[in-house]
N, C-alpha and C positions, 0 to 999 in steps of 0.2 A: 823964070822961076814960078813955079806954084805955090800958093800957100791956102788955107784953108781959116776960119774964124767958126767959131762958133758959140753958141750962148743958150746955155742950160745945162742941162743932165739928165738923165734917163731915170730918175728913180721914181716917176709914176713907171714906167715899163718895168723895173724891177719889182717896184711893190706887188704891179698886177701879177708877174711870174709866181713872188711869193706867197701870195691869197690864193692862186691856181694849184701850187704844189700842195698847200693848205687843205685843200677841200679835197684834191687826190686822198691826201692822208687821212683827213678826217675819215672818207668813206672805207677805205679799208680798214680801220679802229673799228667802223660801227659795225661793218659786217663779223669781227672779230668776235666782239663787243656782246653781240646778240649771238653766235655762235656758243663763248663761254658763257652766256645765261644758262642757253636749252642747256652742255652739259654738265654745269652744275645742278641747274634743276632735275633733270633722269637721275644723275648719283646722290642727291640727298637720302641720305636713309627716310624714310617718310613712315610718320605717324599719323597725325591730322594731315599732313599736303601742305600744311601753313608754312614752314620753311624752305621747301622746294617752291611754295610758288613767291617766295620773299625776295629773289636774288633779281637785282637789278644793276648795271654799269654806267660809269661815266667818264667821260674823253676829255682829259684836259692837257693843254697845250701850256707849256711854257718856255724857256730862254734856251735848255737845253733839248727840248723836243716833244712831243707827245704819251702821254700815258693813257691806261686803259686802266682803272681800275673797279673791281668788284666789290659788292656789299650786300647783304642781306637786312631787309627790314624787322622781321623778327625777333621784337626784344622783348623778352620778358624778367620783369623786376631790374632792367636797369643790366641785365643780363644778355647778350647775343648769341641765341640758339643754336645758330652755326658754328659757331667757335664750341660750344661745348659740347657737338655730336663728335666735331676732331677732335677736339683733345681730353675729355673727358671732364667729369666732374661731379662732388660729394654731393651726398641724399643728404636726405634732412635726419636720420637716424644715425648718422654714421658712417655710411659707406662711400664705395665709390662706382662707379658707371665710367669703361672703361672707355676711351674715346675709340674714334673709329675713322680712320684719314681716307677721307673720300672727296676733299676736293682737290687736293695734289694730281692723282689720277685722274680724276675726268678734265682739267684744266690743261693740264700737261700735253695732250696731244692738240688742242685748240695754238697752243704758244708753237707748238715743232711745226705746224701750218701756215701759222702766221711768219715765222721765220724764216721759212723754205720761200715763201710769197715773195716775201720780202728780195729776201738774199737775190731770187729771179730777176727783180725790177731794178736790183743795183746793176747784177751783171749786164744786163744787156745792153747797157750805155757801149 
């Protein structure tokens, strides 16, 4: 008869697998990441350049997986410049300034890149 003992468990091996897969991930967020900066910066409508060059991202990791998300620094009065080139918004006499959806489109083909990527690295298990 054979038998076998043993004493421990593998979860430093696993943890390392999962800090490995971690940083896989993180890299392709950044490269994503800095992809949708440039094209929301080229589609910003540009008056001063000061909102196209606002847009900056950040990667966070939580329980159900990682995100990417975007934001522009540009605030003025408590106000976020980019939100009101999309979707518009009242003068000070009365009127209105009608938005103008420009980061849908330029964002849009960065995410059908990032997905295609993705989808790649699932299949080829």
């Amino acid at each position: 008869m054979i038998s076998f003992r043993h004493k421990g468990d593998f979860s430093k091996l696993t943890k390392y697998f999962e800090d490995l897969k971690k940083a896989t991930r993180r890299q392709l967020l950044d490269k994503y990441g800095q992809a949708g900066v440039a094209a929301l910066s080229a589609n910003t409508p540009v008056d001063s350049g000061k909102t196209a060059a606002s847009w900056y991202y950040e990667v966070s990791d939580g329980k159900g997986g990682s995100a990417i998300t975007f934001y522009n620094s540009n605030i003025n009065k408590g106000v976020s410049i980019a939100i009101i080139l999309q979707y518009g918004h009242g003068t000070r006499n009365g009127g209105y300034v009608q938005g103008r959806d420009y980061i849908n489109p330029a964002i849009q083909p960065v995410f059908d890149k990032m997905a295609n990527e993705l989808w790649e690295e699932v299949t080829k298990l």
